[in-house]
Each structure stands twice: as C-alpha cells, then as structure tokens.
C-alpha positions in Angstrom: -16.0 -5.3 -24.7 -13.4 -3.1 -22.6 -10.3 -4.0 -20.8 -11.8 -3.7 -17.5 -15.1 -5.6 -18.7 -12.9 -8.8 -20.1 -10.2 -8.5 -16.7 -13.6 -8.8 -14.7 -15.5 -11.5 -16.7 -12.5 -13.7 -16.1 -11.9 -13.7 -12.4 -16.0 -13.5 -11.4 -14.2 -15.0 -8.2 -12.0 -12.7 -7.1 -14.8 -9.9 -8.1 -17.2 -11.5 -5.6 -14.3 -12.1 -3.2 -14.1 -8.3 -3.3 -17.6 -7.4 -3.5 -17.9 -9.6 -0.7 -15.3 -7.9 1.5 -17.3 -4.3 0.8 -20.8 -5.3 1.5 -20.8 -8.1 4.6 -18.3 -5.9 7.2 -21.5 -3.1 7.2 -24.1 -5.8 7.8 -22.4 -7.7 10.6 -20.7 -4.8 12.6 -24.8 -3.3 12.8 -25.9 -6.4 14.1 -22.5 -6.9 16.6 -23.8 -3.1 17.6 -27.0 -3.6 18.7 -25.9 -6.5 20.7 -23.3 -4.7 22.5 -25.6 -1.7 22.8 -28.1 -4.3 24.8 -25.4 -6.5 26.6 -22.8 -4.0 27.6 -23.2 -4.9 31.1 -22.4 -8.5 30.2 -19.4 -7.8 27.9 -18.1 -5.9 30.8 -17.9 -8.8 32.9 -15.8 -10.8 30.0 -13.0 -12.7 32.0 -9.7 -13.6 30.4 -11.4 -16.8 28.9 -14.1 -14.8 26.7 -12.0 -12.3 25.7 -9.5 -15.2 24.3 -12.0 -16.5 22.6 -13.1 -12.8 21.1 -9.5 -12.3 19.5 -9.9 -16.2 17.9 -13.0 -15.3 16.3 -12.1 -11.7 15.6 -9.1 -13.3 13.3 -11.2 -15.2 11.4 -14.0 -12.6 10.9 -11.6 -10.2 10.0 -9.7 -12.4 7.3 -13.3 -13.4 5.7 -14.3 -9.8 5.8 -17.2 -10.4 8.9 -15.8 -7.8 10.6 -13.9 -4.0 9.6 -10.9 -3.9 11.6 -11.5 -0.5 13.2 -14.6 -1.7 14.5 -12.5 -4.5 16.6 -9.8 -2.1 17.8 -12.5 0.5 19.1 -14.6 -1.9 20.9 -11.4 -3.9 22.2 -10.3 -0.2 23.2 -13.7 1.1 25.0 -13.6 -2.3 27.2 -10.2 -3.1 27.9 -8.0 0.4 26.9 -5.0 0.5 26.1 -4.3 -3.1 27.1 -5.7 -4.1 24.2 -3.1 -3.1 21.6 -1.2 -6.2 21.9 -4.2 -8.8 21.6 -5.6 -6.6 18.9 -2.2 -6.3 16.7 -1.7 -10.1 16.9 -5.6 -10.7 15.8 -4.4 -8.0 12.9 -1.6 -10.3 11.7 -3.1 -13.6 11.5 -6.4 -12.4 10.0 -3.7 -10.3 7.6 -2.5 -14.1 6.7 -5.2 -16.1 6.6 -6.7 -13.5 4.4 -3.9 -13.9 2.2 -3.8 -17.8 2.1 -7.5 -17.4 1.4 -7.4 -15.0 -1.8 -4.5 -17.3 -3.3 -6.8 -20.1 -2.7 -9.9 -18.0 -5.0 -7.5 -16.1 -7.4 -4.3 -19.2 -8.0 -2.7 -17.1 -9.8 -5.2 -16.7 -12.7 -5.8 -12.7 -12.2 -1.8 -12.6 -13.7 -2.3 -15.3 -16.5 -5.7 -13.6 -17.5 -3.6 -10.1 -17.7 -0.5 -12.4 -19.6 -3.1 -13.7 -22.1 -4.6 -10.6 -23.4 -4.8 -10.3 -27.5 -2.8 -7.7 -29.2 -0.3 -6.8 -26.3 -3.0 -5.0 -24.3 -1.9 -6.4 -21.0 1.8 -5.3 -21.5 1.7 -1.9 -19.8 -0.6 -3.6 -17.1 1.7 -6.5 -16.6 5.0 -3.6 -16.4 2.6 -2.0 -13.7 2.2 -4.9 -11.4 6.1 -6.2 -11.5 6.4 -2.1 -10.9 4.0 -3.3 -7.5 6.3 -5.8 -6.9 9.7 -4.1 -7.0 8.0 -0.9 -4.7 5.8 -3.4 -2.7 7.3 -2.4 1.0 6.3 1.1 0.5 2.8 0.4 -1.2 1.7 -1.4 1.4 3.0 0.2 4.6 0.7 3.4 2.5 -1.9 0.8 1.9 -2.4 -0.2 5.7 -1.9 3.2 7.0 -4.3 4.5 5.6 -7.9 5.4 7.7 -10.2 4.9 4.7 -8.9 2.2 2.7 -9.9 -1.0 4.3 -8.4 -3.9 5.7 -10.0 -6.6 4.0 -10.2 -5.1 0.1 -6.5 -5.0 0.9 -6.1 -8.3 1.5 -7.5 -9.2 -2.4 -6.4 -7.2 -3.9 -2.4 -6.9 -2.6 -1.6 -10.2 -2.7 -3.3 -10.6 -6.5 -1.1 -7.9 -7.9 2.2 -10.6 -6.4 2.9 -9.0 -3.3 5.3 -11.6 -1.1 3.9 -12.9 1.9 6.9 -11.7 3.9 6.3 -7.8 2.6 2.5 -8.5 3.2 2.6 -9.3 6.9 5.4 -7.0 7.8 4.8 -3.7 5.9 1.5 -4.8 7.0 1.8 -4.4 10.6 3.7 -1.8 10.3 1.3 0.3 7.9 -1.6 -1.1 10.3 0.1 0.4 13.8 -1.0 3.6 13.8 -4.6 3.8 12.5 -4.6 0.4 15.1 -3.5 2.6 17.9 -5.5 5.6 17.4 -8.5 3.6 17.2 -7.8 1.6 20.4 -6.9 5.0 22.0 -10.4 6.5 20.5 -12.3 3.5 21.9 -10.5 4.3 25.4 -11.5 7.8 25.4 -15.0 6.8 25.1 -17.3 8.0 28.1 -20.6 6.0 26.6 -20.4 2.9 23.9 -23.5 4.4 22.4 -21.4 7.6 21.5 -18.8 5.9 20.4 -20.3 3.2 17.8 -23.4 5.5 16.5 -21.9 9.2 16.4 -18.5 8.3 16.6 -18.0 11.1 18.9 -14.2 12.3 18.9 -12.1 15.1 20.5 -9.5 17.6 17.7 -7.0 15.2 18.7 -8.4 12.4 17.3 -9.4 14.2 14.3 -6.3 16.0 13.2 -4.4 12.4 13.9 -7.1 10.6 11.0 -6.4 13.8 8.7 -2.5 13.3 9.3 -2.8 9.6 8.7 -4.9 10.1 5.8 -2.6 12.9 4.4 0.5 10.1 4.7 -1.4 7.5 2.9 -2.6 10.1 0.0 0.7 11.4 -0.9 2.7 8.1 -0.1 0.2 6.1 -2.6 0.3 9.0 -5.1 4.2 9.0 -5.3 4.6 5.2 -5.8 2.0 5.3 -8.0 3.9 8.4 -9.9 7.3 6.3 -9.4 6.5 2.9 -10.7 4.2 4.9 -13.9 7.3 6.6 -14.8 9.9 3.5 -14.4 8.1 0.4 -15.4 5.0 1.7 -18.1 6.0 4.8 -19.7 9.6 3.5 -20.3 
C-alpha cells in the first residue's frame, strides 16, 4: 500500500468532502443557468428583499460547495454591476468561515494524527512540510485565493487541514479573493446578453490578459513558497 493510498484510506471523510466540493458546484451552477437563462426578466425585477435573501443562500451554497464563487460574482455583476462588490465580498467571507468551521467539524484534527502516526518515520518530512504551511501560511493563501483556477471551495478543505489559523484564513483570504472577485464582478458588468456571458463566456483582451496576470501571480507565488518551505523545513 503507498503513502498516498494509506493517507486516503484513513480520512475517506475529508476525501469525499473534497470530491464533493469538485463534482456538485458543475451540477448546480447548470441547473442555476438554465433557470436564469428562462427567468431573466424576473431576476431583473429582484428588489432589495430578494437580492438579501440571494447573498444568505449564496453563503451557504458557497461554503457547502453548491455553488463556484465566480459563478456568484458574475451573475451578481451582470444584474447589479459594480454595486455588487460589497454584498458579494461579505457573502465571500462568511461562506470562507462557515466552510472552515465545517471541514474541522469532518476532518477534527485526524488528517494531522493520521500523518503523526505513520510507521517507520514516513510522515516526518510530511509533518516538517505542513508546520513549513503554517509558518508561510499568510503568503500561501493570499496565492491560494488569488488564483483564477484554483477553487474556492477545495481551498476551504484542504487549507484549514494542513493547520492554517482561522485569523490567516479569513484575512489572507479576502485579500487573495479581491481581485479575481472584482474582475469577475466587472466581467459580469460588461456583459451585453446573460446568455454570452454564462455559455461562451464571452470576454474583451482586458479581461483576458487580467486572468493570465492573476494566474501568473498565483503560479509563481505558490511555486516560491512551495520552493521556500522544501528548502527550510524538509530538506534540512
């Protein structure tokens, strides 16, 4: 049996926590498409009450992986612009903790003692990696967040498995999230049609070169604290 195999047997939990958060945001968001795409009339008529009540559910269906992030802020974008950045970031947050509070209820801690109890010394270098996590955690996760392609709610498992603070989680966390939140607010703005903008995911140079740049940032910013904490905590 490898490593990986024996890490994975022992937290089937966590596993399918994750699985879970890769599979169900595809489903819903089709099915939340094609009921926009045939009630877009109606969603335009959304008073202040409705939309309320969109941001409440959006935190929740965020945290539990219902619904990918970028497909809140671009639909929040196309129907409300810019306006929407503050409503959307504060939806980020709380769905940012209650997704936190909700892998510490699955995981308790037992990812960490299942590394810690690993025969023959095998979990030593992985144990030096993830107090390396902890001691670069700011950085890893403002990299994490701002990143276009990695998403939110895989983040969510597994940072705060590997120790990350709560503290370090929300606030790197917003701050890693604030860009990729406001380019796709801004894209969802920009959008003449919702059709366009949910099935071809139509976009101008702009937009483009600003996903490559924030893609670029994450790429390098990932590979150097990955480089760092290899160097400091495993190799030495």
């Amino acid at each position: 049996m490898t490593l990986f195999t024996q890490i994975l047997r022992t937290n089937r939990r966590s596993a399918m926590l994750t699985l879970w958060m890769a599979v169900v945001p595809l489903t819903i968001s089709s099915l939340i498409t094609f009921y926009a795409l045939s009630h877009e009339n109606l969603i335009q008529q959304f008073g202040q009450f409705m939309w309320a009540l969109f941001f409440i559910a959006s935190c929740l269906t965020m945290a539990l992986a219902i619904t990918p992030t970028t497909f809140i802020a671009l639909l929040s974008g196309y129907f409300l612009g810019i306006t929407a950045a503050p409503f959307v970031i504060i939806a980020y947050i709380l769905a940012s903790y209650l997704g936190y509070q909700l892998t510490h209820v699955v995981d308790n801690g037992h990812f960490i003692q299942t590394i810690k109890a690993l025969p023959g010394g095998r979990g030593e270098k992985a144990l030096r990696f993830l107090d390396g996590i902890q001691h670069n955690q700011f950085g890893l996760i403002v990299m994490a967040r701002i990143s276009p392609v990695l998403p939110f709610a895989i983040m969510n498992v597994l940072l705060p498995i590997a120790g990350v603070r709560l503290k370090a989680f929300l606030l790197a966390g917003t701050v890693g999230m604030l860009p990729r939140t406001l380019l796709f607010i801004w894209l969802g703005s920009q959008a003449q049609e919702l059709r366009s903008l949910i099935e071809e995911g139509r976009s101008d140079f702009t937009a483009q070169l600003m996903f490559v740049v924030l893609l670029a940032i994450s790429v390098f910013g990932l590979l150097y604290y990955g480089k760092r904490i290899l160097n400091k905590y495993v190799e030495h």
